[in-house]
C-alpha positions as CSV (number, residue, x, y, z in Angstrom):
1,X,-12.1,-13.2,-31.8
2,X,-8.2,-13.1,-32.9
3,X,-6.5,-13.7,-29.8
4,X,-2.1,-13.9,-29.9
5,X,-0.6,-15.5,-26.8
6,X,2.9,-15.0,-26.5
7,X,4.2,-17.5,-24.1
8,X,3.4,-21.2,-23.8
9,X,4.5,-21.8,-20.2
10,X,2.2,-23.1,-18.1
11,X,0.0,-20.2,-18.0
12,X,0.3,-19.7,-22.0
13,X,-0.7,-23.6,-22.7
14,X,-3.2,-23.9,-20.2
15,X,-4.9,-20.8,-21.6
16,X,-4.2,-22.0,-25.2
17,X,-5.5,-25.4,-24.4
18,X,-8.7,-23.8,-22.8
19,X,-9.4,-21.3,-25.5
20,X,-9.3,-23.6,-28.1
21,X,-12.0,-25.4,-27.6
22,X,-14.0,-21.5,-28.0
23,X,-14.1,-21.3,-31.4
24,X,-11.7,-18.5,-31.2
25,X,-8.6,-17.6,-33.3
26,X,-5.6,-18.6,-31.9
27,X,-2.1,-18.2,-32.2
28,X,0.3,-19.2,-29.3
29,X,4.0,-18.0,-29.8
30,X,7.3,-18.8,-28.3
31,X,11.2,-19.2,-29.0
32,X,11.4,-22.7,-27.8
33,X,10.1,-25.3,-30.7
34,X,10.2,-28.1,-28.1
35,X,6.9,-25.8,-25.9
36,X,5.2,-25.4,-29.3
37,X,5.3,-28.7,-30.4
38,X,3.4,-30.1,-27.3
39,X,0.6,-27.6,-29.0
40,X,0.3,-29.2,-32.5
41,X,-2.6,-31.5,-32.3
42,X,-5.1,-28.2,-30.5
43,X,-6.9,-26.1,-33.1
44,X,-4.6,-23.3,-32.7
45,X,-1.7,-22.0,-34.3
46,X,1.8,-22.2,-33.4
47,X,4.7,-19.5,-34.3
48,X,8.2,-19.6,-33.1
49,X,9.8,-16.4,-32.5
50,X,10.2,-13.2,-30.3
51,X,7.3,-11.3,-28.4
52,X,9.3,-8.7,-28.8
53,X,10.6,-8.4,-32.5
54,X,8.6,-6.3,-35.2
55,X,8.7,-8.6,-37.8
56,X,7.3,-11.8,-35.6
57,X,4.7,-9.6,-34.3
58,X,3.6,-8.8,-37.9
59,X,3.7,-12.4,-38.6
60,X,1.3,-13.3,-35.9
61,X,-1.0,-10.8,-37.4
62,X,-1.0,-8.5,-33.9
63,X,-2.5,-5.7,-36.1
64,X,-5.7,-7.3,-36.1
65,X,-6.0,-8.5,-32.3
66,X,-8.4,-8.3,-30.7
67,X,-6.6,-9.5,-27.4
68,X,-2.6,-9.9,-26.7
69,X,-1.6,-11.4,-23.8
70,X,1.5,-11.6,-23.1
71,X,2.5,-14.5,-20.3
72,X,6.6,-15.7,-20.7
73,X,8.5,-15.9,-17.5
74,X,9.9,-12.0,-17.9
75,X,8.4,-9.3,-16.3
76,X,9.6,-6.7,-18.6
77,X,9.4,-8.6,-21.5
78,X,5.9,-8.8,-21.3
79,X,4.8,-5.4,-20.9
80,X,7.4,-4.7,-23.4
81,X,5.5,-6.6,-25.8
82,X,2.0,-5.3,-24.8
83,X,3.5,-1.6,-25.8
84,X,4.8,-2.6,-28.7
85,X,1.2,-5.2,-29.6
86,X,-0.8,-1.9,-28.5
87,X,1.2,0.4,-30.8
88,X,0.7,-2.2,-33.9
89,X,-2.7,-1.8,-33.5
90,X,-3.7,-5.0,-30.8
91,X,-7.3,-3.8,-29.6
92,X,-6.5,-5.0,-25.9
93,X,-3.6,-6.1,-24.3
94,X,-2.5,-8.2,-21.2
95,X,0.6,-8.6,-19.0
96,X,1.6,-11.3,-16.6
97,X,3.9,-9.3,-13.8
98,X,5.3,-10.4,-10.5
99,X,5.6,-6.9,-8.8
100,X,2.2,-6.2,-7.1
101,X,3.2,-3.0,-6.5
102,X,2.1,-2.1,-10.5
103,X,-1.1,-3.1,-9.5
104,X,-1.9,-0.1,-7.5
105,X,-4.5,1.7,-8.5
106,X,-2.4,5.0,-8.6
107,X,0.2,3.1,-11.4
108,X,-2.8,2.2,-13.6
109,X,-2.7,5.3,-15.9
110,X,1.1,4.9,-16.5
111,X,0.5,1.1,-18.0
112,X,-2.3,1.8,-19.4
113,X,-0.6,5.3,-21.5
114,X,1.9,2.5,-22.1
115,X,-0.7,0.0,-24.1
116,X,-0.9,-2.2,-21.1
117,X,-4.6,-2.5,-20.4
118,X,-4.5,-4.8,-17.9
119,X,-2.1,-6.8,-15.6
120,X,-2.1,-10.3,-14.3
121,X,0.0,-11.6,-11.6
122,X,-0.7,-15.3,-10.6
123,X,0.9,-15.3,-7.6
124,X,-1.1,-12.4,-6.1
125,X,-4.4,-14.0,-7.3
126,X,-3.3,-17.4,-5.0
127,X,-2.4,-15.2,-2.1
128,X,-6.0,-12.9,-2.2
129,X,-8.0,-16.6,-2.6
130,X,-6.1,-18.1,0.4
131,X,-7.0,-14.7,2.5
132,X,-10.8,-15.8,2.0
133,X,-10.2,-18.7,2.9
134,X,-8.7,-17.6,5.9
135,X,-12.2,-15.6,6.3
136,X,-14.5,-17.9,5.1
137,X,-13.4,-21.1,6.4
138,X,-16.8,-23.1,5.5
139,X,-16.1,-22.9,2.1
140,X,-14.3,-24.1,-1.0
141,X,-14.5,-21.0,-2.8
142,X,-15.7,-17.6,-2.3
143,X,-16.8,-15.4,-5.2
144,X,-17.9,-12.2,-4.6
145,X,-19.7,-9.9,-6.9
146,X,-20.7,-5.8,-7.3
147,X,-19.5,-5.3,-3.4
148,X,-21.2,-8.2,-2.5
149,X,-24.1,-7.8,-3.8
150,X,-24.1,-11.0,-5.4
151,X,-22.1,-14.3,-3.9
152,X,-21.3,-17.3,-5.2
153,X,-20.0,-20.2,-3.1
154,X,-18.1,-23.5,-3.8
155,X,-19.6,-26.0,-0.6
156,X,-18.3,-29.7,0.2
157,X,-21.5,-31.3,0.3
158,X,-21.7,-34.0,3.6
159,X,-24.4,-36.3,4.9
160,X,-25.4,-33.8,7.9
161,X,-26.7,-31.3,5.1
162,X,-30.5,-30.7,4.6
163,X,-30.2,-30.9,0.5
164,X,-28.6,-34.2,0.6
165,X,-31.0,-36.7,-1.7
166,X,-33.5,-33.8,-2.8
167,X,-34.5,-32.9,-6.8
168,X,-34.1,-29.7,-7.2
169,X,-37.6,-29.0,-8.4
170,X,-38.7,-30.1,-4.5
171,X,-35.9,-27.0,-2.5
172,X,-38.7,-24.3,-3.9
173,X,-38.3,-23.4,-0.4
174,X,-34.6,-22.4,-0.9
175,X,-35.4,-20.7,-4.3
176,X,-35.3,-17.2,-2.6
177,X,-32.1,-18.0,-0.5
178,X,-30.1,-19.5,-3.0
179,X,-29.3,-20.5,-6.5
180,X,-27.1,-24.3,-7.4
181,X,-25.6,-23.6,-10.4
182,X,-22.9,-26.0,-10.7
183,X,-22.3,-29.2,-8.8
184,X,-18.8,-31.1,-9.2
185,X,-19.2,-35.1,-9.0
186,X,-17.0,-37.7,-9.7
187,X,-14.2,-35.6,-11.5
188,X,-17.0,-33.6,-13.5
189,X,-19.0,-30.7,-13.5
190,X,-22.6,-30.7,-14.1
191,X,-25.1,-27.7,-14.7
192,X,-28.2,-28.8,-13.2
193,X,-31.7,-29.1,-14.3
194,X,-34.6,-29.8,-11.9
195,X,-34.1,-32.8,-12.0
196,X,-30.6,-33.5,-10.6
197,X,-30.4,-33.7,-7.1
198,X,-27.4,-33.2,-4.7
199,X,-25.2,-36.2,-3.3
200,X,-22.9,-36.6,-0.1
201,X,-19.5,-35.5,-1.2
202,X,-20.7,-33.6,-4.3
203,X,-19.1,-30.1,-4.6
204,X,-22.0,-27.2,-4.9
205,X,-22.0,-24.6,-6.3
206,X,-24.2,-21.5,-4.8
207,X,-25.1,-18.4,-5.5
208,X,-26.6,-16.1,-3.5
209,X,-26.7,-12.5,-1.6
210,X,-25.4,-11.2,1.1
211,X,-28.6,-11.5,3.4
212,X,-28.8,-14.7,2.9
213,X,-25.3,-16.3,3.7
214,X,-25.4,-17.3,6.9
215,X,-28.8,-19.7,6.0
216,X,-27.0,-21.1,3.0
217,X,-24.5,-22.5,5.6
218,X,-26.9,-23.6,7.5
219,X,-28.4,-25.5,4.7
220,X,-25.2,-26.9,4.1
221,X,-24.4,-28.2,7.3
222,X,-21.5,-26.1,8.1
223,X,-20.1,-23.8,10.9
224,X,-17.4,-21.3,10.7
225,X,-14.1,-21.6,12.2
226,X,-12.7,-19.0,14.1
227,X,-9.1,-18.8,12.9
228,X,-6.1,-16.8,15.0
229,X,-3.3,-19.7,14.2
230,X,-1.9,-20.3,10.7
231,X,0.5,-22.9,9.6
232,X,2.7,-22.5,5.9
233,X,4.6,-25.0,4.8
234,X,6.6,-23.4,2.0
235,X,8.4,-19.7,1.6
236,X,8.1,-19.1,-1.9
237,X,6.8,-16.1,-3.8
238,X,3.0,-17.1,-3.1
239,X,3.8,-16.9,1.2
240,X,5.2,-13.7,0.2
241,X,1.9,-12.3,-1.6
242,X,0.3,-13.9,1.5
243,X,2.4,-12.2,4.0
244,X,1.7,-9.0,2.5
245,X,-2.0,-9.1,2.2
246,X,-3.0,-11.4,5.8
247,X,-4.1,-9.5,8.6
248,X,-2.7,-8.9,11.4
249,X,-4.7,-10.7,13.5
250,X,-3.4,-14.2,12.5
251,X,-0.5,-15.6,13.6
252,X,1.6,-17.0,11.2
253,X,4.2,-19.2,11.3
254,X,6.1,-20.4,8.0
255,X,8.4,-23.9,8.0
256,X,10.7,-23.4,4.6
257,X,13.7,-26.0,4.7
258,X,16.3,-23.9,2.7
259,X,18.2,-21.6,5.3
260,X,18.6,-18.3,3.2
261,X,14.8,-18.7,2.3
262,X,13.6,-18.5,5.8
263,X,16.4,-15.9,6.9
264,X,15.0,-13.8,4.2
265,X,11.7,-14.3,5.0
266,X,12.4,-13.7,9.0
267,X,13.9,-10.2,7.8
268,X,11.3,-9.0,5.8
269,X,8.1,-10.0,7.7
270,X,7.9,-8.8,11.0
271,X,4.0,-10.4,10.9
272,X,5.3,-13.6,11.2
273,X,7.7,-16.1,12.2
274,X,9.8,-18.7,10.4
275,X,11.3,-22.3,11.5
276,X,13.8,-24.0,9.2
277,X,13.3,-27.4,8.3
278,X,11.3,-30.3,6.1
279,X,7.6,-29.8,6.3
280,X,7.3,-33.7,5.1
281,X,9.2,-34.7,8.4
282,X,6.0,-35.5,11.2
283,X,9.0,-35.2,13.7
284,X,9.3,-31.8,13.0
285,X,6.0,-30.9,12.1
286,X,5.1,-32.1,15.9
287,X,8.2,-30.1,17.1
288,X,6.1,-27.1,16.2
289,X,3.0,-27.6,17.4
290,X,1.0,-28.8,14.3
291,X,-1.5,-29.8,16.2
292,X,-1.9,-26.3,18.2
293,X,-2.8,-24.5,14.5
294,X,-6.4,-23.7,13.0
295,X,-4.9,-23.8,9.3
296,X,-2.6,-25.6,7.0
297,X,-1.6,-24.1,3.7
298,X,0.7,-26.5,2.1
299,X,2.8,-24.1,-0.8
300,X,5.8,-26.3,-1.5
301,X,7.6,-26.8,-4.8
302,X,5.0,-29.9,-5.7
303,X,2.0,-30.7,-5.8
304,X,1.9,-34.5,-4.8
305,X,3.7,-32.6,-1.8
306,X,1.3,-30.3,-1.1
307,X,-1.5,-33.0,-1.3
308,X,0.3,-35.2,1.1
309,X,1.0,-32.6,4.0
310,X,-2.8,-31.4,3.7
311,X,-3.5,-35.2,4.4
312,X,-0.9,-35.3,7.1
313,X,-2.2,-31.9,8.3
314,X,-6.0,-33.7,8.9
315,X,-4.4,-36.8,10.4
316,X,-3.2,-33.6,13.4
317,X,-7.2,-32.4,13.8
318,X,-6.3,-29.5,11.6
319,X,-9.9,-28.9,10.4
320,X,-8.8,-26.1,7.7
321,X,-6.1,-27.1,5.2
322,X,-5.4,-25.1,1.6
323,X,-3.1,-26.7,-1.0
324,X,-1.0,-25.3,-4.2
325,X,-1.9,-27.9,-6.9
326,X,-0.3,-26.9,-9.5
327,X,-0.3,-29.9,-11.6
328,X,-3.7,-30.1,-13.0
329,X,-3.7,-34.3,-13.6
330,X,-3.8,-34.1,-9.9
331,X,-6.6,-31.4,-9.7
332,X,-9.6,-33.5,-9.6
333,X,-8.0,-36.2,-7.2
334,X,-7.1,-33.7,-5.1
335,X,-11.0,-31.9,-5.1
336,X,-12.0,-35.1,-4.2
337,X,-10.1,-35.6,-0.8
338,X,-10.9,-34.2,1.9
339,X,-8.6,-31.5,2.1
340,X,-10.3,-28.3,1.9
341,X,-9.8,-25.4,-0.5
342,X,-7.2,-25.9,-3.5
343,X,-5.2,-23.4,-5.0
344,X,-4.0,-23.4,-9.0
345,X,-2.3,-20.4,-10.4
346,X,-2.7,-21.9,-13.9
347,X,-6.6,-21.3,-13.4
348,X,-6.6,-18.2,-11.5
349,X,-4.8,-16.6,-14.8
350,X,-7.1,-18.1,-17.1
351,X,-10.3,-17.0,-15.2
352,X,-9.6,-13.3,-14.9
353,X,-7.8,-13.4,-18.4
354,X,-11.8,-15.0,-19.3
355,X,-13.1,-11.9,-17.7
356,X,-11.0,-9.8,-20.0
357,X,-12.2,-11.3,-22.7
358,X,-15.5,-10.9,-22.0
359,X,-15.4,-7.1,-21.5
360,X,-16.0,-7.3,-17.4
361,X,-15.7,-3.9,-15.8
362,X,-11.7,-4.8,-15.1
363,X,-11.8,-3.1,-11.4
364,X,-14.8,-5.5,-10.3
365,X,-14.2,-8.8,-12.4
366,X,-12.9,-11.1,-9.8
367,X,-11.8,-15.0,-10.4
368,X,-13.2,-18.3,-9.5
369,X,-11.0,-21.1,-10.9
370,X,-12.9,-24.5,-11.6
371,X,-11.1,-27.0,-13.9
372,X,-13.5,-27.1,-16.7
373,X,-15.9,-24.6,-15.9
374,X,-16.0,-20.9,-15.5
375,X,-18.3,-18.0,-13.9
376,X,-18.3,-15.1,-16.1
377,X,-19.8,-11.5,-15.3
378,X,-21.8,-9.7,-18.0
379,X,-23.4,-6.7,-18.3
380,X,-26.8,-6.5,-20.4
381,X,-26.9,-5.1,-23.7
382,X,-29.6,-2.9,-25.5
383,X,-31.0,-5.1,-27.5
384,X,-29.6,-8.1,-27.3
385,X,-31.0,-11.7,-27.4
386,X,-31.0,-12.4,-23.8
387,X,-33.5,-9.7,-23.0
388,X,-36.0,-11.1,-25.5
389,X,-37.7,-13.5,-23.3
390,X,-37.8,-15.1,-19.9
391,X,-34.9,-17.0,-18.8
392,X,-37.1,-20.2,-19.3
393,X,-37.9,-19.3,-23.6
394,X,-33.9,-18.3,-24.0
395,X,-33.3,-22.6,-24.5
396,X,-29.8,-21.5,-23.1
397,X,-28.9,-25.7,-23.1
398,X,-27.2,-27.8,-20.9
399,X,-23.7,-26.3,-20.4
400,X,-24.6,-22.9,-19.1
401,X,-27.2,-21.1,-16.4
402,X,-27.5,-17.8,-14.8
403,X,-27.4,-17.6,-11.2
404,X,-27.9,-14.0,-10.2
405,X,-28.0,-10.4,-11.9
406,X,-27.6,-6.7,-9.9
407,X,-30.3,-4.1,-11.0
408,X,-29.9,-0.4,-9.9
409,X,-26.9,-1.8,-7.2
410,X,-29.4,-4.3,-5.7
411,X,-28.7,-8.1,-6.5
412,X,-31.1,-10.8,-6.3
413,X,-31.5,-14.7,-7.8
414,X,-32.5,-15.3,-11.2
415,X,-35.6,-18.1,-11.6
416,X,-36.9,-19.5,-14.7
417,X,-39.5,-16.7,-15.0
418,X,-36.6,-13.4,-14.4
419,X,-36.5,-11.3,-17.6
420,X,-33.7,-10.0,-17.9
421,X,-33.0,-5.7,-18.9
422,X,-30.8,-3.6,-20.3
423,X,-27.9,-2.8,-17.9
424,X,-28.2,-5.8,-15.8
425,X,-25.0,-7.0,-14.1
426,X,-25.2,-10.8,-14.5
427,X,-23.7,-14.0,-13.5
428,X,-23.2,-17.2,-15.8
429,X,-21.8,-20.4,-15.1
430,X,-20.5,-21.7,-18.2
431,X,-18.7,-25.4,-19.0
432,X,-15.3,-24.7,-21.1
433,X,-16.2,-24.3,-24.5
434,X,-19.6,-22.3,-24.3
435,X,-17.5,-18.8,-24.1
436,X,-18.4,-18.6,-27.6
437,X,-22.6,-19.2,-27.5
438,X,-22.2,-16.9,-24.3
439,X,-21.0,-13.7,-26.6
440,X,-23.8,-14.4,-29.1
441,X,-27.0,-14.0,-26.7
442,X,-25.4,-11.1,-24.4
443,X,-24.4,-9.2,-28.0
């Protein structure tokens, strides 16, 4: 696949960094040399020039495409250069906005007469993961699939929990319930054979359905918190998204520290209100009632920040804390502690721009962002390798595993001995770098 990237911001590089390890064709271009050159030692290529100029596009071979994203900092730039990719002959193109009012169903026909096929915008994705984790307290992560027909669940793994020390191969009593298909230890993510087992402090994995939800927390040893009080540190363009999508049954206060920030903010949003003043200061954090709030969500302008008032947040009996970590060096450290649910617009991008790429139904592919591991949705082709023998005879290796499939709009979990059919909607954990083996069996 011939994939051009104009862009290599943060978005751009992670998803150039990412992809390059896919056996895919890459080209990543951008005006500023300085970006690009950070890029030289990835198998990709690097172009400096204008998304928007004829003659770069040409360069970059856009004619023969078979996905253009386009992911600067501009807005109109990009969907500039998606019309333009689209009219050179780009098979599929893909914007990064920062209006989610073009995301409305009702303005999809005008992008898309435009030659933009689809629309990413970061921002949102943060805001919609931090509203289930406003609903779903328990859980890491919260992946939901075909209406919820299928869900998958990322689970902090304590000592209280009933899998703790236990093969796989001895839970066939959880085999109907629920499916581990990923388990994050010790900065890495494994996909698990029989004969792992789960640890205190391991991150899980599950996949399961609907009927079964409430069991796999038991399982878990977790309860649900019932949340009415929200805490943000931070008013940037993410508390925005968030203010705009929470409903109105929380109350939401927001501590930003610049003074036009939280006047603007105070204005705007009449489902919340707004203190001005440093979120890093206990003094003031205790001046507002920290201690009186179910959640945390720590969205200031860094991520060691963010880390540290989540921390700060626990040391107040907050039991639910979210944080933007946006640097991913810190990623893993911060996965480890015990702050709850963390938030990375970098990943968020790359995931759905993964399900893109992988021909997902667009109005059902949802994201769950893992740092070196994805969950892709596929649907079944006629004929194709994957429906030639049980899951067991497919040898799919060590760095993938389906969890769960719908058939005729009814999901269930996929053993060793599931075959799967034409049509199926499916669900595969893959490590980064098996996007590649992935297309082969479900072509």
């Amino acid at each position: 696949m011939k994939i051009v990237i104009a862009g290599a911001g943060e978005v751009g590089t992670h998803l150039a960094k990412m992809l390059s390890d896919e056996e895919q064709d890459i080209v990543i271009m951008d005006n500023d040399q300085r970006r690009l050159s950070a890029l030289e030692d990835y198998n990709m290529m690097t172009y400096l020039g204008s998304a928007t100029s004829f003659d770069d596009l040409e360069h970059v071979g856009v004619s023969r495409a078979d996905l253009f994203i386009a992911v600067t900092p501009f807005e109109a730039r990009n969907i500039l250069a998606c019309s333009l990719a689209k009219n050179a002959g780009a098979k599929k193109t893909v914007a990064r906005i920062d209006n989610s009012d073009y995301l409305l169903k009702e303005n999809k026909e005008f992008f898309v007469s435009r030659g933009i096929d689809h629309l990413i915008y970061p921002e949102n994705l943060a805001a919609k993961e931090m509203v289930n984790a406003l609903k779903r307290t328990w859980v890491r992560n919260w992946f939901e699939l075909f209406d919820g027909e299928l869900i998958v669940v990322g689970v902090k793994i304590r000592a209280n929990s009933s899998l703790v020390g236990h093969k796989l191969r001895e839970l066939s009593n959880i085999a109907n319930v629920m499916h581990i298909s990923a388990i994050k230890r010790n900065r890495e993510t494994i996909i698990p054979s029989g004969e792992d087992q789960l640890l205190e402090n391991d991150i899980a994995y599950i996949a399961t359905t609907h009927d079964h939800i409430d069991e796999v927390m038991r399982l878990c040893g977790k309860k649900a918190i019932e949340v009415t009080k929200v805490l943000i540190a931070g008013g940037g363009e993410i508390t925005e998204q968030l203010l705009k999508l929470a409903p109105s049954k929380y109350k939401i206060k927001v501590l930003e520290q610049d003074e036009a920030v939280a006047r603007h903010l105070a204005e705007t949003y009449s489902n919340c209100s707004v203190a001005t003043g440093d979120s890093r200061d206990t003094d003031f954090l205790e001046e507002e009632g920290i201690s009186s709030y179910d959640v945390y969500i720590a969205l200031g302008d860094t991520s060691e920040a963010n880390i540290l008032g989540c921390m700060m947040a626990k040391e107040h009996d907050i039991r639910k804390t979210i944080a933007q970590v946006e640097n991913l060096r810190y990623f893993n450290e911060a996965e480890a502690l015990n702050i709850g649910t963390i938030i990375n617009k970098k990943l968020l991008a790359s995931s759905r721009i993964f399900q893109i790429m992988l021909d997902s139904d667009a109005d059902n592919a949802k994201s769950l962002a893992l740092a070196d591991a994805e969950v892709a949705e596929l649907v079944v082709k006629e004929g194709s390798k994957i429906t030639r023998a049980a899951v067991k005879d497919l040898k799919l290796g060590r760095n993938m595993t389906i969890a769960g499939l719908v058939r005729d709009g009814e999901g269930s979990l996929v053993t060793g001995n599931t075959r799967l059919q034409a049509g199926d909607h499916v669900v595969v954990f893959c490590l980064f770098g098996g996007i590649h083996r992935i297309e082969k069996i479900f072509s």
